[in-house]
N, C-alpha and C positions, 0 to 999 in steps of 0.2 A: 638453731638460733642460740645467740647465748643471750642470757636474759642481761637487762638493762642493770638491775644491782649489780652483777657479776662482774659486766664491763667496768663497771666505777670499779670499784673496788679491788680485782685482780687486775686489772691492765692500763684505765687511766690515772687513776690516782697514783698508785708506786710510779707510772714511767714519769710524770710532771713530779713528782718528788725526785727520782732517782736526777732529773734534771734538773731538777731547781729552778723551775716553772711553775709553781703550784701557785694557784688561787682556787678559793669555790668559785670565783666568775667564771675563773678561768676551764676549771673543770663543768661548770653546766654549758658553754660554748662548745665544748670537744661531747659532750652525751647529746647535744641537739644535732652535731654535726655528724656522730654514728646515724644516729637514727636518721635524719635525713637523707645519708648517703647509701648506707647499708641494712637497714632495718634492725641492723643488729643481725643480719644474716646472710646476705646475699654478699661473697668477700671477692669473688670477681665477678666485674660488670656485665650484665646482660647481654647478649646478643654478642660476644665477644670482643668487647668493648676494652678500653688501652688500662681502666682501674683496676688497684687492687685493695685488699684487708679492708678492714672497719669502719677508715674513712676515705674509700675508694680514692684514693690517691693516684695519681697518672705519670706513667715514667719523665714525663717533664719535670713535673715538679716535685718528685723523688730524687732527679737529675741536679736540680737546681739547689734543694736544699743539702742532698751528700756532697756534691760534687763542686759548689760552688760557695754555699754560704759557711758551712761548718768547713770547708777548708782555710777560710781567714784567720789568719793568725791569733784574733784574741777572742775566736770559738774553740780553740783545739780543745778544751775542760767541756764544754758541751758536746764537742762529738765524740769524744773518749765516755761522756756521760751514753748518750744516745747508741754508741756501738755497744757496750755495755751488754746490753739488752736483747744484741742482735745473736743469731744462733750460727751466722757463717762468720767468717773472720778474711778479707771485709765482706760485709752485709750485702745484698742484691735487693734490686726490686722486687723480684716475685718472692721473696721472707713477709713481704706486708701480707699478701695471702692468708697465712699462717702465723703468724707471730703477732700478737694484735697488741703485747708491750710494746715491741719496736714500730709498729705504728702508731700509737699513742703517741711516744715521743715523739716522732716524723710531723704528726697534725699539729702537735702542739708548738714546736718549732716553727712549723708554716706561719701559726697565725705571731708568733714572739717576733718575726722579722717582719710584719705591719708596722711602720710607725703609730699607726691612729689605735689609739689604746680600747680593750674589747667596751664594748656599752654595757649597762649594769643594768638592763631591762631583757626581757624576751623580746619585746619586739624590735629592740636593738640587737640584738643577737642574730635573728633572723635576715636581718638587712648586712649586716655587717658577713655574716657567713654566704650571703647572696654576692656581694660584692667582691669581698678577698678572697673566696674558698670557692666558691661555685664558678665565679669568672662572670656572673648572669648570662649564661647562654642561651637564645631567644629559646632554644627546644629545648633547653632544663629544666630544673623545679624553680619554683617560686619561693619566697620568703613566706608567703600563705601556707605552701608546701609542708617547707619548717614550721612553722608553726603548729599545723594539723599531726605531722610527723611526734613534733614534742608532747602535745597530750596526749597520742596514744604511748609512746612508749617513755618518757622521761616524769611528764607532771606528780605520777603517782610518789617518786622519790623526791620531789622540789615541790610539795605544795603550797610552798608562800611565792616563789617566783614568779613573777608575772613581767 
Protein backbone atom coordinates (compact mmCIF):
# COMPACT_ATOMS: atom_id res chain seq x y z
CA UNK A 1 0.00 0.00 0.00
CA UNK A 2 1.38 3.31 -0.43
CA UNK A 3 -0.01 5.53 2.17
CA UNK A 4 -2.18 8.43 1.20
CA UNK A 5 0.43 11.28 2.27
CA UNK A 6 2.89 9.75 0.00
CA UNK A 7 0.62 9.62 -3.01
CA UNK A 8 -0.02 13.42 -2.51
CA UNK A 9 2.92 14.42 -2.24
CA UNK A 10 5.49 12.17 -4.36
CA UNK A 11 3.21 11.51 -7.20
CA UNK A 12 0.07 13.72 -7.41
CA UNK A 13 1.11 16.91 -6.65
CA UNK A 14 4.73 17.11 -8.83
CA UNK A 15 2.61 15.30 -11.83
CA UNK A 16 -0.39 18.41 -11.81
CA UNK A 17 2.60 20.68 -11.24
CA UNK A 18 5.08 19.17 -13.72
CA UNK A 19 1.69 19.95 -15.91
CA UNK A 20 0.32 22.71 -15.02
CA UNK A 21 -2.84 21.52 -13.60
CA UNK A 22 -2.62 22.17 -10.15
CA UNK A 23 -5.29 23.30 -7.86
CA UNK A 24 -5.97 21.91 -4.06
CA UNK A 25 -9.71 21.17 -5.60
CA UNK A 26 -8.00 19.83 -8.04
CA UNK A 27 -5.73 17.63 -6.10
CA UNK A 28 -8.39 16.48 -3.32
CA UNK A 29 -10.50 15.08 -6.63
CA UNK A 30 -7.44 12.93 -7.81
CA UNK A 31 -6.85 11.53 -3.63
CA UNK A 32 -10.70 10.65 -3.68
CA UNK A 33 -10.43 9.13 -6.93
CA UNK A 34 -6.98 6.93 -5.79
CA UNK A 35 -8.71 5.92 -3.05
CA UNK A 36 -12.00 5.02 -4.67
CA UNK A 37 -10.41 3.16 -7.42
CA UNK A 38 -7.33 1.56 -5.89
CA UNK A 39 -7.31 1.81 -2.21
CA UNK A 40 -4.07 3.17 -2.67
CA UNK A 41 -3.23 -0.40 -3.42
CA UNK A 42 -4.69 -2.69 -5.56
CA UNK A 43 -2.81 -1.23 -9.19
CA UNK A 44 -4.34 -3.83 -11.35
CA UNK A 45 -7.90 -4.59 -11.32
CA UNK A 46 -9.29 -7.52 -9.62
CA UNK A 47 -10.46 -10.60 -11.15
CA UNK A 48 -8.20 -9.55 -14.16
CA UNK A 49 -10.00 -6.86 -14.99
CA UNK A 50 -8.85 -4.20 -18.38
CA UNK A 51 -7.55 -1.28 -15.20
CA UNK A 52 -4.42 -0.14 -14.28
CA UNK A 53 -2.11 2.08 -11.56
CA UNK A 54 -3.59 4.35 -8.88
CA UNK A 55 -6.45 5.29 -10.62
CA UNK A 56 -7.33 2.14 -12.38
CA UNK A 57 -7.56 3.63 -15.59
CA UNK A 58 -8.79 1.30 -18.67
CA UNK A 59 -6.90 1.15 -21.99
CA UNK A 60 -9.77 2.99 -23.59
CA UNK A 61 -9.36 5.91 -21.87
CA UNK A 62 -5.57 5.60 -21.66
CA UNK A 63 -6.22 5.28 -25.64
CA UNK A 64 -8.17 8.34 -25.82
CA UNK A 65 -6.30 10.56 -23.69
CA UNK A 66 -2.47 9.53 -25.50
CA UNK A 67 -3.65 8.82 -28.60
CA UNK A 68 -6.27 11.35 -29.25
CA UNK A 69 -6.42 14.32 -27.07
CA UNK A 70 -2.80 15.27 -26.35
CA UNK A 71 -2.23 14.50 -29.97
CA UNK A 72 -4.01 17.94 -30.92
CA UNK A 73 -1.97 20.38 -31.84
CA UNK A 74 -2.33 22.99 -28.99
CA UNK A 75 -1.72 20.00 -26.37
CA UNK A 76 1.69 19.13 -27.73
CA UNK A 77 3.38 21.37 -24.28
CA UNK A 78 0.99 19.01 -22.11
CA UNK A 79 2.00 15.83 -23.68
CA UNK A 80 5.66 16.66 -23.85
CA UNK A 81 4.68 17.71 -20.15
CA UNK A 82 2.95 14.31 -19.30
CA UNK A 83 5.68 12.06 -21.32
CA UNK A 84 8.08 13.67 -19.22
CA UNK A 85 7.29 11.49 -16.53
CA UNK A 86 6.79 8.52 -18.43
CA UNK A 87 9.78 5.80 -18.04
CA UNK A 88 9.52 4.24 -21.75
CA UNK A 89 9.81 6.59 -24.63
CA UNK A 90 6.72 6.53 -26.03
CA UNK A 91 4.82 5.58 -22.72
CA UNK A 92 2.46 2.29 -22.85
CA UNK A 93 -0.43 1.37 -20.78
CA UNK A 94 0.72 -1.08 -18.59
CA UNK A 95 3.68 1.96 -17.11
CA UNK A 96 0.30 3.14 -15.16
CA UNK A 97 0.89 -0.31 -13.30
CA UNK A 98 4.11 1.13 -12.02
CA UNK A 99 4.57 4.49 -12.53
CA UNK A 100 2.03 6.26 -10.40
CA UNK A 101 3.48 9.96 -11.59
CA UNK A 102 2.51 9.14 -15.11
CA UNK A 103 -0.65 8.22 -13.96
CA UNK A 104 -1.32 11.02 -11.86
CA UNK A 105 -0.83 13.12 -14.91
CA UNK A 106 -3.02 10.59 -17.13
CA UNK A 107 -6.16 11.08 -14.11
CA UNK A 108 -5.56 14.48 -13.90
CA UNK A 109 -5.78 15.15 -17.68
CA UNK A 110 -8.86 12.96 -17.87
CA UNK A 111 -10.83 15.12 -15.69
CA UNK A 112 -8.98 18.72 -17.40
CA UNK A 113 -10.78 17.59 -20.89
CA UNK A 114 -14.42 17.78 -18.84
CA UNK A 115 -15.83 20.99 -19.65
CA UNK A 116 -18.06 21.25 -16.36
CA UNK A 117 -15.40 22.62 -13.99
CA UNK A 118 -14.48 20.02 -10.64
CA UNK A 119 -17.25 21.12 -7.64
CA UNK A 120 -15.70 22.65 -4.56
CA UNK A 121 -17.60 20.26 -2.17
CA UNK A 122 -17.05 16.48 -1.31
CA UNK A 123 -20.16 15.73 -2.21
CA UNK A 124 -19.65 17.23 -5.45
CA UNK A 125 -16.62 15.43 -6.06
CA UNK A 126 -18.13 12.19 -5.44
CA UNK A 127 -20.89 12.80 -8.00
CA UNK A 128 -18.83 14.33 -10.36
CA UNK A 129 -16.03 11.33 -10.16
CA UNK A 130 -19.37 9.12 -10.47
CA UNK A 131 -20.16 10.59 -13.57
CA UNK A 132 -16.95 11.55 -15.67
CA UNK A 133 -14.49 8.99 -14.15
CA UNK A 134 -16.56 6.01 -13.19
CA UNK A 135 -18.94 6.10 -16.31
CA UNK A 136 -21.68 5.16 -13.32
CA UNK A 137 -21.76 1.60 -14.23
CA UNK A 138 -24.90 -0.06 -12.72
CA UNK A 139 -22.33 -2.93 -11.04
CA UNK A 140 -19.65 -0.10 -9.91
CA UNK A 141 -19.25 1.86 -6.83
CA UNK A 142 -21.36 4.48 -5.97
CA UNK A 143 -20.68 8.15 -4.94
CA UNK A 144 -21.73 6.76 -1.20
CA UNK A 145 -18.69 4.42 -2.09
CA UNK A 146 -16.42 7.62 -2.53
CA UNK A 147 -17.49 9.08 0.02
CA UNK A 148 -17.00 6.05 2.63
CA UNK A 149 -13.75 5.44 0.52
CA UNK A 150 -12.57 9.33 1.29
CA UNK A 151 -12.95 9.14 5.22
CA UNK A 152 -11.09 6.21 5.54
CA UNK A 153 -8.24 7.06 3.54
CA UNK A 154 -8.00 10.95 2.50
CA UNK A 155 -10.31 12.91 5.53
CA UNK A 156 -7.42 12.60 7.95
CA UNK A 157 -5.08 15.01 5.54
CA UNK A 158 -8.26 17.40 4.51
CA UNK A 159 -10.00 17.86 7.76
CA UNK A 160 -11.96 21.06 6.79
CA UNK A 161 -13.30 19.46 3.43
CA UNK A 162 -16.45 18.59 3.46
Amino acid sequence: MIAPALARSAYIVPAMINIQRYSLNAERLLMGTAAIESNFVNFVQFSGGPARGLFQMEQITYSDIVDRYLSISTQHALRNAAFSMALASPPTFIELSVNHLFAAALARIKYAMIPVPIPGTLAGHAAYWSKYYNGQSPNGLSPDDYLSRWQTYCAPLYPDFQ
